[in-house]
DODO-494513 format. One line per 3 residues: number of its first residue (from 1); their letters; for each residue x negated, y negated, z negated of N, C-alpha, C. Coordinates in steps of 0.02 Angstrom, whole numbers. Example, Ala and Ser with C-alpha at 12.3 -4.5 7.8 and 13.67 -1.06 7.14 Angstrom:
<rs>
1> as> -660,284,-390,-615,225,-390,-660,165,-390; -642,112,-354,-684,53,-357,-645,-2,-394
</rs>
This chain:
<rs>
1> xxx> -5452,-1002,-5816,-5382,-1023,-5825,-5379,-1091,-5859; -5405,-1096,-5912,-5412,-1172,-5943,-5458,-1198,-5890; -5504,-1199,-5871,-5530,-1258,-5798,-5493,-1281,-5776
4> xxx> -5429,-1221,-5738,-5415,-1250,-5692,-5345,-1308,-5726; -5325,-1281,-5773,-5279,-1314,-5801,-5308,-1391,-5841; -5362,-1395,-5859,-5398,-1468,-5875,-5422,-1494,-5807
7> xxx> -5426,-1463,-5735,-5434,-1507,-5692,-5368,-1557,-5657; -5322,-1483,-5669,-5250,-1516,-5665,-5216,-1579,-5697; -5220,-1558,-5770,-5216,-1635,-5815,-5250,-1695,-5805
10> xxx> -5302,-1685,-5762,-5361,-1728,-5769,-5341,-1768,-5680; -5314,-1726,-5647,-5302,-1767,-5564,-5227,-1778,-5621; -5184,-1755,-5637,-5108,-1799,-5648,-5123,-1857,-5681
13> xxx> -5183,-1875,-5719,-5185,-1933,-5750,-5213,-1986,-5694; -5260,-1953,-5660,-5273,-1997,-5605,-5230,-2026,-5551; -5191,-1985,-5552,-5119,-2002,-5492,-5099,-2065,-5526
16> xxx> -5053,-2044,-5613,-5027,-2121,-5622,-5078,-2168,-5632; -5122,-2182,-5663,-5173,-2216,-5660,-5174,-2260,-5567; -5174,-2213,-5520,-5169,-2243,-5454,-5095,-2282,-5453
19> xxx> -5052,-2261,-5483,-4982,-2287,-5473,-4974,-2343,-5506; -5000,-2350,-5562,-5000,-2425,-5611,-5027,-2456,-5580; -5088,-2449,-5536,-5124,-2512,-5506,-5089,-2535,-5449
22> xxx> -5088,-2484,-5405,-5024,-2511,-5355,-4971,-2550,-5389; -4956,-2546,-5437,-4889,-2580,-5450,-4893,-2650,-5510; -4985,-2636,-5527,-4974,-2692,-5551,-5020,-2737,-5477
25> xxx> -5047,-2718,-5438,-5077,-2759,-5386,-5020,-2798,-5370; -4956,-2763,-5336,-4912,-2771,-5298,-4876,-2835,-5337; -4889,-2842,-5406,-4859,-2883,-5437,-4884,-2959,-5454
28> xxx> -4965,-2957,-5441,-5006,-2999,-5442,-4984,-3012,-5369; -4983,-3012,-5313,-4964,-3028,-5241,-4913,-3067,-5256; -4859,-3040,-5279,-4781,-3091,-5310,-4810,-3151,-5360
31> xxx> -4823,-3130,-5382,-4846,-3203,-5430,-4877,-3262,-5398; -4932,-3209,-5342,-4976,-3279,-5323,-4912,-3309,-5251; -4882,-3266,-5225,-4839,-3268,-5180,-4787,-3336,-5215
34> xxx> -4778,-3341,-5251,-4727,-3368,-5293,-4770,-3454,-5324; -4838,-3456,-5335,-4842,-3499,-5362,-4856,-3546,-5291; -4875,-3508,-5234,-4909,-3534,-5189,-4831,-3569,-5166
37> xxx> -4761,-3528,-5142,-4719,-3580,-5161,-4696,-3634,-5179; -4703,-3635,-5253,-4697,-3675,-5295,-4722,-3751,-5291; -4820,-3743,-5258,-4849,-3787,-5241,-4811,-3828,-5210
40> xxx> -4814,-3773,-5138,-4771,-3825,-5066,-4703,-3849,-5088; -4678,-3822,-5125,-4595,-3865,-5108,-4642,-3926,-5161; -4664,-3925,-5219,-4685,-3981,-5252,-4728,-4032,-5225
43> xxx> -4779,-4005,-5168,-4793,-4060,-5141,-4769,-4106,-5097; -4717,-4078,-5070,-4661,-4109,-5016,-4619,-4114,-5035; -4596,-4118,-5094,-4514,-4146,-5107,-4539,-4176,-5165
46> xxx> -4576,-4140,-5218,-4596,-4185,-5283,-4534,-4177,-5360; -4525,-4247,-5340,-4451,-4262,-5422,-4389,-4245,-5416; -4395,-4214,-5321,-4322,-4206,-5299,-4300,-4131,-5325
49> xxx> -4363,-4083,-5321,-4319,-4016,-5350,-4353,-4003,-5398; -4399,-4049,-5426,-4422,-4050,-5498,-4423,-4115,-5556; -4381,-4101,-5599,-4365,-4140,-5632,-4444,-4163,-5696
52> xxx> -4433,-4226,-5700,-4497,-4249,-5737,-4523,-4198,-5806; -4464,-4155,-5849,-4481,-4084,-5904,-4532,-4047,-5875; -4471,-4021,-5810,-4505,-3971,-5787,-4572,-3996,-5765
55> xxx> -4587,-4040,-5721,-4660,-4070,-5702,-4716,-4069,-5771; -4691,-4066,-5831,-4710,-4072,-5879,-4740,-4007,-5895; -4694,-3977,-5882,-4689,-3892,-5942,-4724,-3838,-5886
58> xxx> -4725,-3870,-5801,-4775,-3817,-5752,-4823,-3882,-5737; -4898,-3869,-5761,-4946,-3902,-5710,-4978,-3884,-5653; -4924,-3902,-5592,-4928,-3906,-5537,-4980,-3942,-5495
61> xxx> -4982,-4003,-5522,-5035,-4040,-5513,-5089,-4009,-5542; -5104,-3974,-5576,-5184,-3953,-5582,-5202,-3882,-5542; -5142,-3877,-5489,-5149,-3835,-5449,-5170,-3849,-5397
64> xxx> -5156,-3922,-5371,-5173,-3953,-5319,-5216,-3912,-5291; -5258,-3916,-5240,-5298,-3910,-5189,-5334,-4000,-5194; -5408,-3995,-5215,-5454,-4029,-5220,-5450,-4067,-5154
67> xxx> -5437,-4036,-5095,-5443,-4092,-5014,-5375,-4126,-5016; -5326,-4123,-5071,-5265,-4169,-5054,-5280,-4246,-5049; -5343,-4253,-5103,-5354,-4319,-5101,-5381,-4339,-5056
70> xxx> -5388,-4309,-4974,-5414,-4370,-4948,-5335,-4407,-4922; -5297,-4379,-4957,-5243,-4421,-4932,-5201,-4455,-4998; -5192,-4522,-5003,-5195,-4538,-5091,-5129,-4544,-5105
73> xxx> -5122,-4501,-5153,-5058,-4501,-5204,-4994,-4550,-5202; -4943,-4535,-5180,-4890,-4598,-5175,-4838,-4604,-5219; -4856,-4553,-5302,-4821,-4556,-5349,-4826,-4627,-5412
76> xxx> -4774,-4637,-5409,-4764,-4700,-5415,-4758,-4705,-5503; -4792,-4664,-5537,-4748,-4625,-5624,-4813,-4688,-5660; -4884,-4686,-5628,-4927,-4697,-5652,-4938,-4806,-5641
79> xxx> -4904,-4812,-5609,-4889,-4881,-5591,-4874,-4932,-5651; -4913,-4992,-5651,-4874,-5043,-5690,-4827,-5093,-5677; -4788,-5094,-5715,-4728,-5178,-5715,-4741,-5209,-5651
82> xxx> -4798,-5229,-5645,-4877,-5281,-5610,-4847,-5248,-5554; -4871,-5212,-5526,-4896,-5168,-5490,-4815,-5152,-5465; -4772,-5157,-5483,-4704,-5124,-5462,-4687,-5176,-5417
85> xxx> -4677,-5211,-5458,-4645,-5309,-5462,-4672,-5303,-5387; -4735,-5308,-5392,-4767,-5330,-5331,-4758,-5298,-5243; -4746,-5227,-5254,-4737,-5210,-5202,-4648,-5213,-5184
88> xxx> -4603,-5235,-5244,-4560,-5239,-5221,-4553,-5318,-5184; -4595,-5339,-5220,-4578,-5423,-5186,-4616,-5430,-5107; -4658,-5377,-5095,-4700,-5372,-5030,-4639,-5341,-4982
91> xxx> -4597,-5280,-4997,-4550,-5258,-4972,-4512,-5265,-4938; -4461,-5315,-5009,-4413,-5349,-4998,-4422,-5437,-4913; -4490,-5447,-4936,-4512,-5491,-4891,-4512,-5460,-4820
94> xxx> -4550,-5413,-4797,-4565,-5369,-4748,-4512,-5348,-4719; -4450,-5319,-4767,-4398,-5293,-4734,-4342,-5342,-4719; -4333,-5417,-4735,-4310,-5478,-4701,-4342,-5489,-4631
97> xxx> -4408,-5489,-4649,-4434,-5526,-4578,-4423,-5490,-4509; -4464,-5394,-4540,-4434,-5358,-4483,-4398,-5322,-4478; -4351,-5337,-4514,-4278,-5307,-4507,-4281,-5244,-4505
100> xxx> -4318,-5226,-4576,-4313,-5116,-4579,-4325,-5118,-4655; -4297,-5051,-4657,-4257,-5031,-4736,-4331,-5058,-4777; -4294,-5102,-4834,-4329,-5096,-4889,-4345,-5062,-4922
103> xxx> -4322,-5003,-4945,-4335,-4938,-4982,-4392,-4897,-4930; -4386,-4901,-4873,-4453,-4857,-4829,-4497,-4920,-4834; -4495,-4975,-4840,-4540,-5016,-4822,-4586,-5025,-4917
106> xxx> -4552,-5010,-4955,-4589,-5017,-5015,-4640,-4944,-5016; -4609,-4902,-4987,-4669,-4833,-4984,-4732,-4838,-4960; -4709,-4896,-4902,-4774,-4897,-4847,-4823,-4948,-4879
109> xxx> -4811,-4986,-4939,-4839,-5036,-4943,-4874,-4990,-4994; -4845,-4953,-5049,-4879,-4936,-5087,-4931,-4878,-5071; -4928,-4839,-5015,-4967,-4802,-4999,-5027,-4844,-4953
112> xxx> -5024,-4892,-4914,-5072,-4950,-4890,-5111,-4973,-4955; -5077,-4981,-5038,-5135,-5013,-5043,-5171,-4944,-5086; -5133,-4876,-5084,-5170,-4822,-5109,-5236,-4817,-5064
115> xxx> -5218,-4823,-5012,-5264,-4828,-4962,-5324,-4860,-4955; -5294,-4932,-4968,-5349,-4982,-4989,-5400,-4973,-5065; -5384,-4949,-5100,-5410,-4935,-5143,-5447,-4895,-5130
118> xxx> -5441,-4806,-5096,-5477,-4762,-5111,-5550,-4788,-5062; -5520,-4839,-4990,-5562,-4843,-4939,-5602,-4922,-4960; -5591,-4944,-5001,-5622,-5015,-5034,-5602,-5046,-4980
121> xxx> -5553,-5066,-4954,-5523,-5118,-4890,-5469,-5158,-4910; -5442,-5209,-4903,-5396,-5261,-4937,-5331,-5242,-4923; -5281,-5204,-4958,-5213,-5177,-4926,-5170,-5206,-4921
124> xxx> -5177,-5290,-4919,-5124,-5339,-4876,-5162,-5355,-4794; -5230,-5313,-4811,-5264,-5332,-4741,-5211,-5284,-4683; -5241,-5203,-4710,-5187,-5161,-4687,-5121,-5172,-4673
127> xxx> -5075,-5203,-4703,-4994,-5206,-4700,-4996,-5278,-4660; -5022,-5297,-4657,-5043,-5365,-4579,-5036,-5342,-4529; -5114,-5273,-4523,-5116,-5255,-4468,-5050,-5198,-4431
130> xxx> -5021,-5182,-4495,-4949,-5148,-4461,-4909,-5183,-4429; -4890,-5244,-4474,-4860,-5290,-4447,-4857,-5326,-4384; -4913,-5321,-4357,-4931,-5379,-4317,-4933,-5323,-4257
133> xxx> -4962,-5237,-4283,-4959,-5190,-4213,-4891,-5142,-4196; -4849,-5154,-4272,-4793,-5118,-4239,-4728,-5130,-4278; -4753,-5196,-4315,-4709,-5221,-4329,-4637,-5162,-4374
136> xxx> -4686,-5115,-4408,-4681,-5058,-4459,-4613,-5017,-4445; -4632,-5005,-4370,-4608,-4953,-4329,-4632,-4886,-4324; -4643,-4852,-4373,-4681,-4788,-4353,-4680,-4729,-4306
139> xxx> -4643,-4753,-4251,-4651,-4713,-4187,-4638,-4761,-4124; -4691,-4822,-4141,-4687,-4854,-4090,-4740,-4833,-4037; -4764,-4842,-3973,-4803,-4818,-3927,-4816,-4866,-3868
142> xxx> -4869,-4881,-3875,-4888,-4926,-3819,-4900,-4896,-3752; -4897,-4929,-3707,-4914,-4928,-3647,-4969,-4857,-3628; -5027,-4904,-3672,-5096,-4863,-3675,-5096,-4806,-3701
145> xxx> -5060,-4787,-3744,-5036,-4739,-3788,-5068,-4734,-3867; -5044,-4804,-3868,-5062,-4816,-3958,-5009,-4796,-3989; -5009,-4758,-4042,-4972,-4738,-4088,-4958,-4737,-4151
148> xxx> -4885,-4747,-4171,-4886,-4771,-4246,-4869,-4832,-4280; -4880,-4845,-4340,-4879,-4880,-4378,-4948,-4930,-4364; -4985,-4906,-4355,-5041,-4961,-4342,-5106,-4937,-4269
151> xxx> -5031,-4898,-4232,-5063,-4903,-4155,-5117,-4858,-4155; -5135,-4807,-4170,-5194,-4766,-4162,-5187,-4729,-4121; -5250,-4759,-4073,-5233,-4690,-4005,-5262,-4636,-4014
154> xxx> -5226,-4564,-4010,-5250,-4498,-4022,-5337,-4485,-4019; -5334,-4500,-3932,-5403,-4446,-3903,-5454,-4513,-3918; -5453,-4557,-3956,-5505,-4587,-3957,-5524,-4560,-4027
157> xxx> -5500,-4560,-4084,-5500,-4517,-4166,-5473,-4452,-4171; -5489,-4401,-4130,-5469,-4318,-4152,-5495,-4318,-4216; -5567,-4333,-4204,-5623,-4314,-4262,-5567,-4338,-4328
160> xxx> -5543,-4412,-4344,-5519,-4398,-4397,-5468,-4384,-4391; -5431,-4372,-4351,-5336,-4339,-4348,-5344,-4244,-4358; -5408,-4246,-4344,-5400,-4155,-4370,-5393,-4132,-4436
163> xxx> -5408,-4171,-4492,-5402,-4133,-4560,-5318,-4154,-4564; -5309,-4191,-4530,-5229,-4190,-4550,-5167,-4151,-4507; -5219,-4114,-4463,-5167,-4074,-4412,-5166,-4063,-4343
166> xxx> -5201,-4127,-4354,-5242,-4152,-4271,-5177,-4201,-4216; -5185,-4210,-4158,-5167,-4261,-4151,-5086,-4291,-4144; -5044,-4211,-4158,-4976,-4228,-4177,-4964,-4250,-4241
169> xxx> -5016,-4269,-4286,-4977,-4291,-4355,-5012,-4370,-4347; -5023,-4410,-4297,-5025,-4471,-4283,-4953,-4500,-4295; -4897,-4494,-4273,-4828,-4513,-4305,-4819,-4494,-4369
172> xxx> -4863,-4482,-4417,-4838,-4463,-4512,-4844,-4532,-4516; -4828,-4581,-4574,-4821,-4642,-4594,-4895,-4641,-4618; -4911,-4591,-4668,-4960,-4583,-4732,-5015,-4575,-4690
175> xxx> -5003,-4536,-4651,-5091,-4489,-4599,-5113,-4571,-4551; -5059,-4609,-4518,-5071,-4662,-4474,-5101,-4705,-4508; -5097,-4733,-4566,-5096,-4772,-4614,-5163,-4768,-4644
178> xxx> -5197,-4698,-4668,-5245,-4668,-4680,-5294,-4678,-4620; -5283,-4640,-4569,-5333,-4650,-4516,-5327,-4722,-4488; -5290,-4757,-4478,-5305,-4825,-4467,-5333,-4881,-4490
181> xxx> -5312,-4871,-4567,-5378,-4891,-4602,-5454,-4865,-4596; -5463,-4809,-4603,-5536,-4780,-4586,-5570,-4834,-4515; -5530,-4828,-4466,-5560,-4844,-4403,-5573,-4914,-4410
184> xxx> -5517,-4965,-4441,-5536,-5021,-4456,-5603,-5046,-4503; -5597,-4998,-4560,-5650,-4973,-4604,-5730,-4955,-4563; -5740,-4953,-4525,-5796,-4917,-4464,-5818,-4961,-4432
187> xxx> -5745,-5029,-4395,-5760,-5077,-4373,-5781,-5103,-4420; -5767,-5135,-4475,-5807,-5172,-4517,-5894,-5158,-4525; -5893,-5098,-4531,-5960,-5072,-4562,-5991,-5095,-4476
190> xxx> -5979,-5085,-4425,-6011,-5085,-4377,-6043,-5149,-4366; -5969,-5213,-4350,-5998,-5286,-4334,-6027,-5309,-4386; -5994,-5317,-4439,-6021,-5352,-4501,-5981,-5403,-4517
193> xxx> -5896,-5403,-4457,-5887,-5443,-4487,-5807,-5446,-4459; -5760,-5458,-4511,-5688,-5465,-4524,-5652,-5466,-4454; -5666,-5527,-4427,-5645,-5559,-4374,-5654,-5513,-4314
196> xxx> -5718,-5498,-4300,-5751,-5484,-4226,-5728,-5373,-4260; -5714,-5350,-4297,-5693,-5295,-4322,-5634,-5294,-4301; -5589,-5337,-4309,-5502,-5357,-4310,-5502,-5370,-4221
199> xxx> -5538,-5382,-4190,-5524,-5408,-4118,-5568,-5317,-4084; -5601,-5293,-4101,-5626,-5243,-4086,-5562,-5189,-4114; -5529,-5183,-4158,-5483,-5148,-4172,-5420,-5164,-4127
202> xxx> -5410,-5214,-4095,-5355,-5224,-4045,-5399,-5206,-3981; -5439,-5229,-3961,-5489,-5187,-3895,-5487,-5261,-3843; -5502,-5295,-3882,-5496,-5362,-3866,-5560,-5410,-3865
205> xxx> -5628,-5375,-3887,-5688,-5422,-3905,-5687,-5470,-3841; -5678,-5464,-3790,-5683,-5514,-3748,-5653,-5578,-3758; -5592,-5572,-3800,-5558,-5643,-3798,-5591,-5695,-3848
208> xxx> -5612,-5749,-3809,-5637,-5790,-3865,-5584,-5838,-3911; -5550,-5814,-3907,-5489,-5870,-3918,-5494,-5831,-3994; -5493,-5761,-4005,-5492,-5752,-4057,-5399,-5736,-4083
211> xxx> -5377,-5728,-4025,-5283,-5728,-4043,-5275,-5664,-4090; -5272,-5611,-4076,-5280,-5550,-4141,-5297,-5576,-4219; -5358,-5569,-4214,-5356,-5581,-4262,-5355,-5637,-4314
214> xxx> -5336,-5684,-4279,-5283,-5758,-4304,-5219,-5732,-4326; -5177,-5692,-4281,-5121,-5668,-4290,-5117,-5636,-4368; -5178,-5603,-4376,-5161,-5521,-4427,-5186,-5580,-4513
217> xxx> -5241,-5629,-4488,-5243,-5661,-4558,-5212,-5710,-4562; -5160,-5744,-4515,-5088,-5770,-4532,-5063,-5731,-4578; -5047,-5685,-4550,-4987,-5637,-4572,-5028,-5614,-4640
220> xxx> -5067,-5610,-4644,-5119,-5589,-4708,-5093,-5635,-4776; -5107,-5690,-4749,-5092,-5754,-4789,-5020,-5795,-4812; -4986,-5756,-4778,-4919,-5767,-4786,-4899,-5687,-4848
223> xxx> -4939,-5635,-4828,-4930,-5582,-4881,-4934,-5621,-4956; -4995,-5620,-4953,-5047,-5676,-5009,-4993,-5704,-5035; -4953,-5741,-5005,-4913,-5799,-5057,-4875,-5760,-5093
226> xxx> -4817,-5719,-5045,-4771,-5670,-5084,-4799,-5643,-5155; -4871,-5605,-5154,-4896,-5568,-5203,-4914,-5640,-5252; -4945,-5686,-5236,-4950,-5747,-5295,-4882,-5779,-5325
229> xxx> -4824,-5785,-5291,-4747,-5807,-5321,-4731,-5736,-5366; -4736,-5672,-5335,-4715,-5632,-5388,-4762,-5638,-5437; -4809,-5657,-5443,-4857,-5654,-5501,-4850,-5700,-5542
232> xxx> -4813,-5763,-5513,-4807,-5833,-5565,-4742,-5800,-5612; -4696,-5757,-5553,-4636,-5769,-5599,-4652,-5712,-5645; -4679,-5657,-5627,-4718,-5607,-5702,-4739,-5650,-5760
235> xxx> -4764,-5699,-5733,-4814,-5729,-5794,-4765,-5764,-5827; -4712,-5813,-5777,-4663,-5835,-5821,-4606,-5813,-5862; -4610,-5768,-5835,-4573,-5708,-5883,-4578,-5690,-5953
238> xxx> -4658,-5656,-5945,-4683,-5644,-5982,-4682,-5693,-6060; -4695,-5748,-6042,-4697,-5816,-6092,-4633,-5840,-6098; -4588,-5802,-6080,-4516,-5841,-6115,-4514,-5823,-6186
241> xxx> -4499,-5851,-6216,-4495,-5844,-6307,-4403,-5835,-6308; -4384,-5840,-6377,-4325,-5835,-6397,-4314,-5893,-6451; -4303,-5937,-6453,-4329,-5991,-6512,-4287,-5973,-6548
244> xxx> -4196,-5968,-6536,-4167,-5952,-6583,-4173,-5902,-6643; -4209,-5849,-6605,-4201,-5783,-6654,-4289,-5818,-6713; -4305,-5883,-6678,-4360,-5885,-6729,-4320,-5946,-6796
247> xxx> -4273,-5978,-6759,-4254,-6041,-6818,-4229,-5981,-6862; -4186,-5923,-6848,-4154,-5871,-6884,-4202,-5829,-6938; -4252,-5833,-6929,-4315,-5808,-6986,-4304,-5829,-7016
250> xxx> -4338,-5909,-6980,-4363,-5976,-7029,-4290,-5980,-7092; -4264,-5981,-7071,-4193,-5957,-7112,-4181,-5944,-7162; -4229,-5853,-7133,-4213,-5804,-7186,-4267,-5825,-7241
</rs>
């Protein structure tokens, strides 16, 4: 009679024992359900449904996923004066000449030279070569079926259009931008050299005339100035004094 009654006590403890885990499993599922959330709207919207506290008070970012970086960061928090100045004065230039929003056109510049940086490539070289192939149209399409911001045709780069989705995310600004540098990046390493890379990236080595890539370090060099005038007037900035507020010491 007591056996059977200590085997009894002994399965009822086991029952809840089964019931707490179910219910705390079920609750670990919500949590991770919830942060995994959290991630995505933060990586795709960002400051828009998270305010800079909150970005503060959840580290989201140290949640990341380690492969985000092959695509480089277009948060703009970590930026200097320098560094601001500059892509707005690249922008503002870009979006006169080809007549498209300045506010999309300062994104593209700053993610070109994220680009340039992570890929060691010159990111007024890049924003040339937009210029000059689509004239920073990001769903422009050639004939041949170049695509993008800097013309990348699909079935010739799957290999690198697959970590980003494969060959429908050739129209993203960031993914075109990314893989178009790489390929230019490839040409370089291949010829050895700027020019004959830049005429191989238009599919042009035959022309001796060299028209491509004349075109892209025009346009290169006309970048160049913009970024050197914003830099004089930083500097002159910088060195303005206040004389009055100094005779006003001398004064005191």
């Amino acid at each position: 009679m007591f056996a059977k009654s200590t085997l009894g006590f002994a399965g009822l403890n086991l029952a809840r024992l089964a019931h707490w885990a179910r219910i705390l499993v079920s609750m670990l599922v919500l949590v991770a359900c919830l942060v995994a959330l959290l991630l995505i709207v933060h990586n795709q919207y960002g400051p828009l449904f998270f305010g800079e506290s909150l970005q503060r008070a959840l580290p989201l970012d140290a949640l990341t996923p380690a492969t985000s970086a092959a695509r480089p960061d277009r948060d703009t928090s970590a930026r200097s004066a320098a560094e601001e100045n500059r892509y707005r004065a690249l922008a503002e230039f870009l979006a006169k000449r080809y007549r498209v929003s300045q506010d999309v056109t300062f994104g593209l510049v700053g993610q070109a030279y994220a680009v340039g940086q992570q890929l060691g490539l010159d990111p007024l070289l890049i924003i040339a070569v937009i210029a000059v192939e689509s004239r920073f149209n990001p769903i422009a399409e050639s004939v041949a079926g170049a695509k993008g911001l800097m013309q990348v045709i699909p079935k010739y780069h799957t290999d690198k259009l697959e970590e980003f989705g494969g060959e429908k995310a050739v129209f993203d600004p960031a993914t075109n931008i990314q893989v178009g540098a790489q390929i230019l990046k490839e040409y370089i390493r291949i010829t050895g050299h700027l020019g004959s890379a830049l005429q191989m990236y238009a599919g042009a080595l035959s022309d001796n005339e060299d028209q491509y890539s004349t075109k892209v370090m025009n346009e290169k060099q006309r970048l160049q100035q913009v970024v050197t005038q914003s830099l004089n007037r930083s500097t002159s900035a910088a060195k303005v004094t206040k004389p009055r507020n100094t005779q006003l010491s001398l004064l005191e």
